[in-house]
Structure formats: C-alpha cells, structure tokens
C-alpha positions as CSV (number, residue, x, y, z in Angstrom):
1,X,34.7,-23.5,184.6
2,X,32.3,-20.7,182.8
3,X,29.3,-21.1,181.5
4,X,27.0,-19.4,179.0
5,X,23.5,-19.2,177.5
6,X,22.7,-19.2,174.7
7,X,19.5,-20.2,174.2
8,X,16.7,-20.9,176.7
9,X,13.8,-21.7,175.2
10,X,11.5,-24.7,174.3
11,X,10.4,-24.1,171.3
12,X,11.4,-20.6,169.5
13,X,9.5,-17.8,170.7
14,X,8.0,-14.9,168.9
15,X,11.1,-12.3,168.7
16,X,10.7,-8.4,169.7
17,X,10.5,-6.2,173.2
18,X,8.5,-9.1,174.4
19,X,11.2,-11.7,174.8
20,X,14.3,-9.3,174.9
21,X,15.4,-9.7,178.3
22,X,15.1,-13.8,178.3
23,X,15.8,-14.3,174.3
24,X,14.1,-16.5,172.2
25,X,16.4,-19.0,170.6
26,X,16.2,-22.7,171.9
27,X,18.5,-24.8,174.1
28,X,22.2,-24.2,173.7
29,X,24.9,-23.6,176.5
30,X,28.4,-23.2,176.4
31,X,30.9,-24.4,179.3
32,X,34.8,-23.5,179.0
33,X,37.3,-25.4,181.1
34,X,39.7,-24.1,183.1
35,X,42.3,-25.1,180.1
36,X,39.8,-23.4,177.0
37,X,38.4,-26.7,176.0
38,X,34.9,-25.9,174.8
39,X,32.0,-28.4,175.5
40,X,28.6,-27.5,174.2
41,X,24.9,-28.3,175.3
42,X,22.7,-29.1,172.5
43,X,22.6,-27.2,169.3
44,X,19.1,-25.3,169.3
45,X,19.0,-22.0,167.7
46,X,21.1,-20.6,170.2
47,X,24.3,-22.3,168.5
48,X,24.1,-20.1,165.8
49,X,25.1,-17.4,167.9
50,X,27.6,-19.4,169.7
51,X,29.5,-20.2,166.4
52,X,30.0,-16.8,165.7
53,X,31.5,-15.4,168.8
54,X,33.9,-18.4,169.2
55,X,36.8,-16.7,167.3
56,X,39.3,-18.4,165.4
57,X,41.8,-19.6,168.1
58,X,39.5,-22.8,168.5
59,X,40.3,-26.2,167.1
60,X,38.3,-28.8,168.4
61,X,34.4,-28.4,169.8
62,X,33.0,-31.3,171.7
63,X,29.1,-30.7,171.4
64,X,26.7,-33.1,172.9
65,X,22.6,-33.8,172.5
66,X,20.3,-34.5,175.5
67,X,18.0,-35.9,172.2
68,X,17.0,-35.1,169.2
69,X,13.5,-33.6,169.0
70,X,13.8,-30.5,166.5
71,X,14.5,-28.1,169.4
72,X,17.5,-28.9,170.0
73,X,18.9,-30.1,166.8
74,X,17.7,-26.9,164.4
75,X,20.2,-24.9,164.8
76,X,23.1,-27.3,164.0
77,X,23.1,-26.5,160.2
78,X,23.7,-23.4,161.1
79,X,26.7,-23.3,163.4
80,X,29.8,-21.7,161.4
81,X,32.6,-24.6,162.9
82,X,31.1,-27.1,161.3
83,X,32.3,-25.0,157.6
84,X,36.0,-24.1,158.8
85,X,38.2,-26.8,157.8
86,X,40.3,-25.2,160.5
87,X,37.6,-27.1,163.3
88,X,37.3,-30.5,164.5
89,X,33.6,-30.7,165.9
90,X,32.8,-34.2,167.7
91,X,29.4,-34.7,168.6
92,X,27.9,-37.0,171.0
93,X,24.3,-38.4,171.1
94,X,22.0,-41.0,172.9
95,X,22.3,-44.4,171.1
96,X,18.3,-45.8,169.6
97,X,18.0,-49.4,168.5
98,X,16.3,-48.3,165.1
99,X,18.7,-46.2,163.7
100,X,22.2,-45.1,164.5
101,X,23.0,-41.0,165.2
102,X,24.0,-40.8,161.6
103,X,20.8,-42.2,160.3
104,X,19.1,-40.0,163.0
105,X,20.3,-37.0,162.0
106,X,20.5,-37.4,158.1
107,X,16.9,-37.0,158.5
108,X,16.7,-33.7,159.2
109,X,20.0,-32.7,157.6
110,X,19.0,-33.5,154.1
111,X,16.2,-32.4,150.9
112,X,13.7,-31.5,152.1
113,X,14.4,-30.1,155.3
114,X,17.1,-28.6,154.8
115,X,19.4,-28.1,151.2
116,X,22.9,-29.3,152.7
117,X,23.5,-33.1,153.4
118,X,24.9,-34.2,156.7
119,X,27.8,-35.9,154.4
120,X,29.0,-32.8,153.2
121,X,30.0,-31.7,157.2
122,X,33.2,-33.1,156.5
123,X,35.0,-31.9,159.5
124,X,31.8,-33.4,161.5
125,X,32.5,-36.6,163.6
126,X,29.7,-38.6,165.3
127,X,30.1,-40.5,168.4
128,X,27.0,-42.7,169.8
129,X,27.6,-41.8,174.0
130,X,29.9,-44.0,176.5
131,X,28.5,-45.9,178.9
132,X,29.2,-44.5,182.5
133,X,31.3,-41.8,183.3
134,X,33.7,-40.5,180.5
135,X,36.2,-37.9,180.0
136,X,36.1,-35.4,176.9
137,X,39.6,-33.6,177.4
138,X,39.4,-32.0,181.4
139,X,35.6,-32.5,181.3
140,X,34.8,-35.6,183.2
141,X,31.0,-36.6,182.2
142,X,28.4,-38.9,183.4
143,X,25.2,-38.9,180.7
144,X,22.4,-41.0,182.2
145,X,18.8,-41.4,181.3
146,X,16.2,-38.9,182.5
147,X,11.9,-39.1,182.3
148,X,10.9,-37.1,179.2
149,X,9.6,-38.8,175.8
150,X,12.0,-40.2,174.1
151,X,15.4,-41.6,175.0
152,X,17.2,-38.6,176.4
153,X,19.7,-38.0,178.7
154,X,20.7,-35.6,181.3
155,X,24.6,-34.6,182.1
156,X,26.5,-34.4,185.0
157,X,30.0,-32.0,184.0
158,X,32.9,-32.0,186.2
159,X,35.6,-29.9,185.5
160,X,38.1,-27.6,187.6
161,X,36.4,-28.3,190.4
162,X,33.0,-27.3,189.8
163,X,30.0,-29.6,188.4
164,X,27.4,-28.3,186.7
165,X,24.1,-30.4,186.2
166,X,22.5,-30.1,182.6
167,X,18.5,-31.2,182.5
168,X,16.8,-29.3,179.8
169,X,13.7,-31.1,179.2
170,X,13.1,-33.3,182.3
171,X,9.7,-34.4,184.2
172,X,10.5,-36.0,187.2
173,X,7.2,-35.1,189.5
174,X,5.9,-37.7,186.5
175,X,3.1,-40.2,187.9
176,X,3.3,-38.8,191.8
177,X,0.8,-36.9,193.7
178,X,3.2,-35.5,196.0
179,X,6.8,-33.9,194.5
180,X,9.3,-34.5,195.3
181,X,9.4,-38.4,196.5
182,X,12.8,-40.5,197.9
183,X,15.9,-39.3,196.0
184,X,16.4,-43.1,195.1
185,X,12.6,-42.4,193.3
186,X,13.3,-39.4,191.5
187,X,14.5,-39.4,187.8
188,X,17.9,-37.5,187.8
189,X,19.0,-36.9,191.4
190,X,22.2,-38.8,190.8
191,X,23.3,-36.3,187.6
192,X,22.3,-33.6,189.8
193,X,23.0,-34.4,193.4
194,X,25.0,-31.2,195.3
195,X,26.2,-29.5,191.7
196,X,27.6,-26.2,191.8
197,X,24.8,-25.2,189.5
198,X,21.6,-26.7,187.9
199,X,20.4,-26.0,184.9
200,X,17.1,-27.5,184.8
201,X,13.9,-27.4,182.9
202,X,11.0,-24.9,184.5
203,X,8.0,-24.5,181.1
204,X,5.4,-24.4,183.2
205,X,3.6,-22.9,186.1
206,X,1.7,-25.4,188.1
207,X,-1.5,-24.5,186.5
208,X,-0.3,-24.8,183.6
209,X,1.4,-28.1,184.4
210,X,-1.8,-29.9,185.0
211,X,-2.8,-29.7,182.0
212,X,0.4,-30.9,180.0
213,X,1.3,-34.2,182.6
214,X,3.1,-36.5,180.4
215,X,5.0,-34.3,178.2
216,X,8.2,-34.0,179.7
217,X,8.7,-31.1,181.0
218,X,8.4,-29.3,185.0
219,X,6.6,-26.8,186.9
220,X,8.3,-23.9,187.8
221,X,7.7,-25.3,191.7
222,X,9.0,-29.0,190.9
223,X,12.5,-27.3,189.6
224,X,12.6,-25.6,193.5
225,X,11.7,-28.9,194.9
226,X,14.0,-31.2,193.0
227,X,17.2,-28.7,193.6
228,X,16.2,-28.8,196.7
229,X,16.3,-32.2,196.8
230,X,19.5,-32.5,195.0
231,X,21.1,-30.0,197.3
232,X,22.0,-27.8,194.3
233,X,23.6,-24.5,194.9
234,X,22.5,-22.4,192.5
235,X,19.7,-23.2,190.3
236,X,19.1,-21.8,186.8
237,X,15.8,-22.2,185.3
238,X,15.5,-23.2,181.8
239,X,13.6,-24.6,178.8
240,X,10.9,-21.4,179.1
241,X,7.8,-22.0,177.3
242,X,7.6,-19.9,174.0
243,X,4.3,-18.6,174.9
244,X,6.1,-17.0,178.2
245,X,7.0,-13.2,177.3
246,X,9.6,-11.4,179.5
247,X,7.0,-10.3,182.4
248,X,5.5,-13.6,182.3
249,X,8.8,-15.3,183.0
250,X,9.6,-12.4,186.0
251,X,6.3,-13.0,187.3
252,X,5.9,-17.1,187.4
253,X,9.1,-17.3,189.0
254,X,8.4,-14.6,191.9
255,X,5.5,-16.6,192.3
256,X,7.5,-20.4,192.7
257,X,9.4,-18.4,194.8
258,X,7.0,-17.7,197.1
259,X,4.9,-20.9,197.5
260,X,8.3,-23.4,197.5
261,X,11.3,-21.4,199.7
262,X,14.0,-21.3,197.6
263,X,16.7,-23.7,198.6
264,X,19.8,-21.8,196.9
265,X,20.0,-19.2,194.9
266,X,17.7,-19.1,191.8
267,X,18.3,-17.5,188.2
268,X,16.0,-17.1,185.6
269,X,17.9,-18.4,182.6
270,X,18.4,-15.5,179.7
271,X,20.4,-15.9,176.9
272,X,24.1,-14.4,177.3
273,X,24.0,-15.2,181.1
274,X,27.4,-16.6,182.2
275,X,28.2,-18.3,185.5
276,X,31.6,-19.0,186.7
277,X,32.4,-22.1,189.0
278,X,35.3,-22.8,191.0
C-alpha cells in the first residue's frame, strides 16, 4: 500500500518561502493498493493537485469525507476526474438526519458559491457510508465516529497487509485533565489501534491548545500520547494550523518531541510525502 500527501493543512495557509517545505493546500491523501485501486482522503485543496498527476490509465476513484466543513470539501470542484467521462468517481460521506450528502453538498456546489451545479458532475456518484466494516475493491474499511464538531468520522484502511489510520481533525484529550485516559475512554483508539501508520491531527502546541479546548482539534503532545496509546508505528502529523510557517512546524514538533518520548517514529506531514506499507 502507498500513500501520499497532498495537502496538510487546516485551513489554507498563506503561500510563499514560508510554507514551502510543509505546503499549504488543505487535507487530501492518496493511498494506492497493491492492485492500483486509488482511494482518496478528503478533497481539500490538495485534490486539485491529486487530479492532475493521476494520468489517464485510471477508471474508477473511490474518494471519501471525514465531514464536510469547507476544509475539506473546497477543493472538490476542482478535481479534473470528475470532468473525464472516461472516470467513475464514487464518493462516500457521513450520513446527517437533516439532509442527505446530496443536499449537503449542493450547497456549496452551486450559485453562489461556486458557478457549476453538483448535477452537472455526471460521472459523480454519492454513497451515504456503510455501517461497520466495508470493502471498497482490496481496501477493507471501518469509518467510525471520532470527537470533533460535527458528525465526522475517522478511517481505519486495510489493504495488502498494511493499515493505515486516517484522523484529520480529531480531539480526543477533550474534557480530561490528564491525556491520555483508558483506551476504552479515548475517542478513536479502535480506528487506530497498532496501524502501520497514523495520520493524525497535531494544530496546536499545548499553549496554544488551551486556548482553543473544544474545537476539535490536538496538541502536538496529545498526537505523541494517543499513538502511543494506540501502539502506532509510525505517526505522521497532520492538520497544521495555517498560521504555522515552515520553522514553526520544525520547531513545535522538536519540542513534543522532547517533553512526550516519542513512541515510534514521527513525521511531520508535508505535502508530496509518500509512505509505503507492507
């Protein structure tokens, strides 16, 4: 299984020298199968890219959403598949009692916000996510509810294997003074329990995680803790704040480092980072 970033941020970050190590664009990652089936992570501004360098020998893209706030929807008008009448894209998203995916996403895919209609995507096929474990072509997938505003999920990908944890946007140090707590406590552990790598969210530092409890998103030192707790092998660190520059990223995670031993190996996620598993 191979994965690859391509987009790590929050919220899109100001573009230039300052960001060109980490990137700017927002959550998208790519994981190919052992067979060349392509799954895809959430369709932040990083898709854009991703569409581009897929090539024309692909037929069929399974992309899902961990949720829908703008971060990781913007970039979906953009992605070139969803134009070729050569490409089949499904995509899968977290069900919501007062609307349906469609509904969900004609919102933003419309006048005002943006000039082409969802409708129009003809080759576009929405799925509202399975229950339990499922299998999209050699990818078997458990999406299960995570602690971040919203109903979002986190994934759990098993392929060739390898597994790779997917939590983007995930607070689960969330109403404890001590992190982490029992793993039968702690939001997530079962998506991510011993993966071959963890791709969780790390926005703040712990300073600056004081002062935004509530809004869904980790310290830099909970991410340590909860792969720690999770037994993860490799951890890759993800969902960095827009306000973070290049040095700023180097800098908060040497200091994580530091104050929580790492438990496995740790990776700043940048954009065009791959990772092969198995």
């Amino acid at each position: 299984m191979r994965v690859c970033l391509w987009g790590t941020r929050g919220s899109v970050a100001a573009s230039g020298a300052d960001t060109a190590r980490y990137g700017g664009n927002t959550s998208c990652v790519e994981v190919r199968g052992p067979d060349g089936s392509v799954l895809v992570l959430d369709a932040g501004t990083g898709i854009r890219r991703l569409g581009r360098a897929l090539g024309c020998g692909v037929r069929r893209i399974d992309l899902v959403l961990t949720h829908l706030h703008m971060d990781h929807i913007q970039g979906l008008g953009f992605f070139d598949p969803l134009f070729d009448p050569e490409v089949e894209t499904h995509l899968w998203g977290p069900a919501s009692t007062p609307l349906d995916l469609r509904g969900r996403l004609a919102r933003y895919l419309s006048p005002p916000l943006f000039p082409v209609h969802l409708r129009d995507m003809r080759r576009l096929i929405l799925h509202a996510l399975p229950a339990g474990e499922f299998a999209l072509g050699e990818f078997r997938i458990v999406a299960d509810r995570v602690c971040h505003p919203g109903f979002t999920v986190g994934y759990r990908i098993v392929a060739g294997g390898a597994t790779v944890a997917y939590l983007p946007d995930h607070e689960p140090a969330l109403g404890v003074t001590r992190f982490p707590m029992r793993a039968d406590w702690t939001s997530g552990y079962e998506l991510a329990r011993d993966a071959d790598l963890l791709v969780h969210d790390a926005q703040y530092s712990l300073g600056e995680y004081a002062d935004h409890v509530g809004w869904g998103h980790s310290a830099l030192d909970h991410a340590l803790a909860f792969a720690r707790l999770t037994r993860a092998r490799h951890l890759v660190t993800f969902h960095h704040d827009p306000a973070h520059d290049d040095d700023d990223i180097d800098r908060l995670t040497a200091e994580a480092k530091a104050a929580v031993p790492a438990p496995c190996a740790v990776t700043a996620g940048a954009e065009g980072a791959v990772f092969e598993l198995g």
